[in-house]
C-alpha positions as CSV (number, residue, x, y, z in Angstrom):
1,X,87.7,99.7,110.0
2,X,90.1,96.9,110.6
3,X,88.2,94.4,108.4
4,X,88.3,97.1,105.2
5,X,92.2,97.6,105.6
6,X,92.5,93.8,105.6
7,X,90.3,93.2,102.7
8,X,92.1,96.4,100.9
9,X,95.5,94.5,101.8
10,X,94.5,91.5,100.2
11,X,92.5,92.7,97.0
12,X,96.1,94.9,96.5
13,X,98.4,91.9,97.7
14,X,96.2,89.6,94.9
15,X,96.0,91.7,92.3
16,X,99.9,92.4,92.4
17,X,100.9,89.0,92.6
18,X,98.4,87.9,89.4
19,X,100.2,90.9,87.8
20,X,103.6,90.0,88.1
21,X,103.0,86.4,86.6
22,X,101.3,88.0,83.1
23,X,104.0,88.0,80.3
24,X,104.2,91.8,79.2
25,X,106.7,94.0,81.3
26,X,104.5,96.9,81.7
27,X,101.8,94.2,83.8
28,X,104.7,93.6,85.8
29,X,105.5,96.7,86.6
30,X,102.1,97.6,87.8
31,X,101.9,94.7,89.6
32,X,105.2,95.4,91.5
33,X,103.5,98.9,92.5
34,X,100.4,97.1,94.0
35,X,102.4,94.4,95.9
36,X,104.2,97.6,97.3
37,X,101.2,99.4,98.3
38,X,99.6,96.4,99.7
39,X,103.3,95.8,101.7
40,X,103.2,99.8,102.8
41,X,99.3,99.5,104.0
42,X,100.0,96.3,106.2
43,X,103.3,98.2,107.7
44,X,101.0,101.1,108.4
45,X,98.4,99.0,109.9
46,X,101.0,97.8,112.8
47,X,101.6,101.1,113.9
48,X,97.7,100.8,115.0
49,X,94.5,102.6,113.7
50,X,94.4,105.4,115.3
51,X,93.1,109.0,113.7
52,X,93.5,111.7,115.2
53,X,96.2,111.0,117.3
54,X,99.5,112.6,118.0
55,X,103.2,110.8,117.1
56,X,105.1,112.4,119.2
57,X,105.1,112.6,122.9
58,X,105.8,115.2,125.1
59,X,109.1,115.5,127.6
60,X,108.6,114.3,131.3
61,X,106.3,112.5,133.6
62,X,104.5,109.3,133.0
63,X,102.9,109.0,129.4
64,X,100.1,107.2,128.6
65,X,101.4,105.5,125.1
66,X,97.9,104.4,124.5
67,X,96.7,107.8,123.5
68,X,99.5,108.7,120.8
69,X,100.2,106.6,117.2
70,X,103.5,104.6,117.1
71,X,105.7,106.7,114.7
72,X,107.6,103.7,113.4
73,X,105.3,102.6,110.9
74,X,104.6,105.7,109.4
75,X,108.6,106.5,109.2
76,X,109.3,102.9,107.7
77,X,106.1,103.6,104.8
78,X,107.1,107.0,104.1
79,X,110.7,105.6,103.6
80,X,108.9,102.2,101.6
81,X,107.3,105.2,99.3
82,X,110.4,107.0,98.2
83,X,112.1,104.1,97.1
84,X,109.3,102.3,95.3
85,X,109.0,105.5,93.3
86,X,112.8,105.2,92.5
87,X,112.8,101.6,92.0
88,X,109.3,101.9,89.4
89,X,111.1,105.2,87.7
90,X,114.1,102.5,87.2
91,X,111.6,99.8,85.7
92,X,110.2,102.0,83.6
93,X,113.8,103.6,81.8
94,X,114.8,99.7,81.3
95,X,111.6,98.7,79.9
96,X,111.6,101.7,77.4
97,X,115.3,100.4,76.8
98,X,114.4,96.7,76.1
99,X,111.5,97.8,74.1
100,X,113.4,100.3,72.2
101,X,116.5,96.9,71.4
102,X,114.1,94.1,70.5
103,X,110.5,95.9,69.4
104,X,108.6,93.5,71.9
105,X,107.8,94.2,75.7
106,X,107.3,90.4,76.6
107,X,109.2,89.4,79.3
108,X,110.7,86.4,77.3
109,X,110.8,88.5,73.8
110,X,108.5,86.2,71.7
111,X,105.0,87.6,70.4
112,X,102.3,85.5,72.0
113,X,98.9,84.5,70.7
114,X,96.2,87.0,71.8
115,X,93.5,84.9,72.0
């Protein structure tokens, strides 16, 4: 399991990081969102892998903390989520606006050679 989630992290972490060096603004964008799942997965992977298990622990006594999840994480990507959303729905309104001033969606407002 650990081995998937690091591979997932890195195909994510990769891909994001070749998308936000492509010239067009929308490539950017989407490569922002998969640097920011890649960033939320690795959070979540601190917290430990454990399914199944509770968050919370119950009042008194000596606990065991290896048999519940750490909460943490899952506050802190939860949190991560919510703004990414605001942050890409902010993205997206100023690249419809720069689209919509100079008819290009290049980052540096030339048209560039296809081929």
């Amino acid at each position: 399991m650990e081995l998937i989630l690091s591979i997932a992290i890195g195909v994510l972490a990769t891909s994001g990081i070749w998308l936000l060096l492509r010239p067009r603004s929308f490539q950017v964008i989407v490569g922002l969102c998969l640097l920011s799942y890649a960033v939320n997965l690795f959070i979540f992977s601190m917290g430990r892998l454990t399914p199944g298990r509770p968050a919370i622990m119950p009042k008194g006594g000596f606990v065991d903390p290896t048999i519940y999840a750490d909460p943490l994480p899952q506050a802190l990507v939860l949190t991560a989520i919510v703004i990414s959303f605001a942050t890409t729905a902010l993205f997206l309104v100023v690249l419809l606006a720069s689209r919509g001033l100079t008819g290009t969606d290049h980052v540096d407002g030339k048209e560039r050679d296809q081929s």
